[in-house]
C-alpha positions in Angstrom: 15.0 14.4 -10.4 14.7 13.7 -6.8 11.7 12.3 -5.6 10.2 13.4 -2.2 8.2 11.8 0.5 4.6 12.1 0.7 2.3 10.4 3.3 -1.9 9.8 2.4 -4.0 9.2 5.4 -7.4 7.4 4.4 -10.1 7.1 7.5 -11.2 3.4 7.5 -14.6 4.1 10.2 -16.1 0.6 9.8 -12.6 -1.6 9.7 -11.4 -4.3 11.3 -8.1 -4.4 11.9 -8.1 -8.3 11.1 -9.8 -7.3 8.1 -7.8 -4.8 7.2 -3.8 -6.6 8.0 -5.0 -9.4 5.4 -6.2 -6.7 2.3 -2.4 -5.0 2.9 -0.4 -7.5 4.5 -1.4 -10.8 2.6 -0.2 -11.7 -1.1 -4.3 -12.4 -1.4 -5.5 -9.6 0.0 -3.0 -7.3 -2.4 -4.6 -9.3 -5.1 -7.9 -8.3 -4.0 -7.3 -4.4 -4.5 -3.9 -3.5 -5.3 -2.8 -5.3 -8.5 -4.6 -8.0 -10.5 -2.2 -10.6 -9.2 0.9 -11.2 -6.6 3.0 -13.7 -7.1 6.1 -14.1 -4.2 9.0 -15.8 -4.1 10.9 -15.4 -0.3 10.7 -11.7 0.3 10.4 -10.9 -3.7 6.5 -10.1 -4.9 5.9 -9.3 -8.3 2.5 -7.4 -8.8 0.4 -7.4 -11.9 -1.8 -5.7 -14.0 -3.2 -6.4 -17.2 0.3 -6.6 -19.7 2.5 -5.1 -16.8 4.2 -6.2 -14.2 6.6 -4.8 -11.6 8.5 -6.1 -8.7 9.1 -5.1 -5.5 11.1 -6.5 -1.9 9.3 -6.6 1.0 11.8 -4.6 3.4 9.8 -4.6 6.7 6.4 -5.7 8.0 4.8 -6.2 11.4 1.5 -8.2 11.8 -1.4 -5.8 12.2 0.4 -3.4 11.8 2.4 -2.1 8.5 4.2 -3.4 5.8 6.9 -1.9 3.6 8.2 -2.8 0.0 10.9 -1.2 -2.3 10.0 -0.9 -6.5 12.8 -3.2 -7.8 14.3 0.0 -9.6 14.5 2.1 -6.3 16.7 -0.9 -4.5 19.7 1.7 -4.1 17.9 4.8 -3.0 15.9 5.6 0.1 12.5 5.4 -1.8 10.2 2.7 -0.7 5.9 2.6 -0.1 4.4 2.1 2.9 1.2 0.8 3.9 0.6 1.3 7.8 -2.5 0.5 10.5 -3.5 3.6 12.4 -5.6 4.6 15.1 -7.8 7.6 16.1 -7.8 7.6 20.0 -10.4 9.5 20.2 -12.8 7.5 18.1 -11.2 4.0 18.2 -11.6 4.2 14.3 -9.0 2.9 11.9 -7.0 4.4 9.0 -4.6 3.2 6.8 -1.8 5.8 6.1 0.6 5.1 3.3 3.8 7.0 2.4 5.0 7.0 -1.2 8.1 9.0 -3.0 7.1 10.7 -6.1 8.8 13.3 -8.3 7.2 16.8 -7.6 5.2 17.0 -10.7 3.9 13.6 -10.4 2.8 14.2 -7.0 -0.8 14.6 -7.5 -1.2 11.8 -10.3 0.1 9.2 -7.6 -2.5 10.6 -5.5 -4.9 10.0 -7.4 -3.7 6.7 -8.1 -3.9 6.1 -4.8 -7.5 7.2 -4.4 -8.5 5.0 -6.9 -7.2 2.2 -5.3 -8.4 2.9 -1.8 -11.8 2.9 -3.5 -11.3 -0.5 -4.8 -9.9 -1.8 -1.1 -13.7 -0.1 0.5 -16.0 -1.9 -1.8 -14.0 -5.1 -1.8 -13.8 -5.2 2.1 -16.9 -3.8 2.5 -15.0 -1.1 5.1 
């Protein structure tokens, strides 16, 4: 089944963007929130969790401002996840959007998943 393209937007009022580059653009800060451990070898990171582990490349990153990887078993599609800095003009406050692919169905699982680990990134950053 195809998967489709889904962005999140999370509002980050009390970030730093320094703060906030080394949680999604470090192998450390990753650590800290997104998987138990990150391990990377050139542009190859393999994230943990408990008994699992998956890999993904690192396709595209800018300093303070977004990084991009693609699941090792997506390498010949278009699929990818994206973890990006944004701004709100109007308040000056941060957010952190991040675009995923998911089958239809499994849409609102991986949001949740998502959620989850946005909750983890707030209590370990403190933002």
């Amino acid at each position: 089944m195809k998967k489709i393209e889904f962005p999140i937007e999370y509002q980050l009022k009390s970030a730093s963007i320094n703060v906030l580059w080394n949680s999604i653009g470090t192998p450390l800060g990753l650590a800290e929130w997104f998987a138990d451990g990150v391990t990377v070898n050139e542009n190859e990171y393999t994230f943990s969790w408990e008994q699992y582990e998956q890999t993904a490349f690192l396709i595209e990153t800018k300093t303070n401002s977004h990084i991009r990887f693609q699941w090792e078993e997506d390498i010949d599609t278009d699929y990818y996840f994206e973890l990006k800095i944004g701004l709100v003009e109007i308040t000056g406050d941060l957010t952190l959007i991040i675009t995923d692919f998911s089958e239809p169905l499994e849409k609102p699982d991986l949001i949740l998943l998502w959620d989850k680990q946005i909750e983890v990134l707030r209590r370990k950053t403190g933002i």
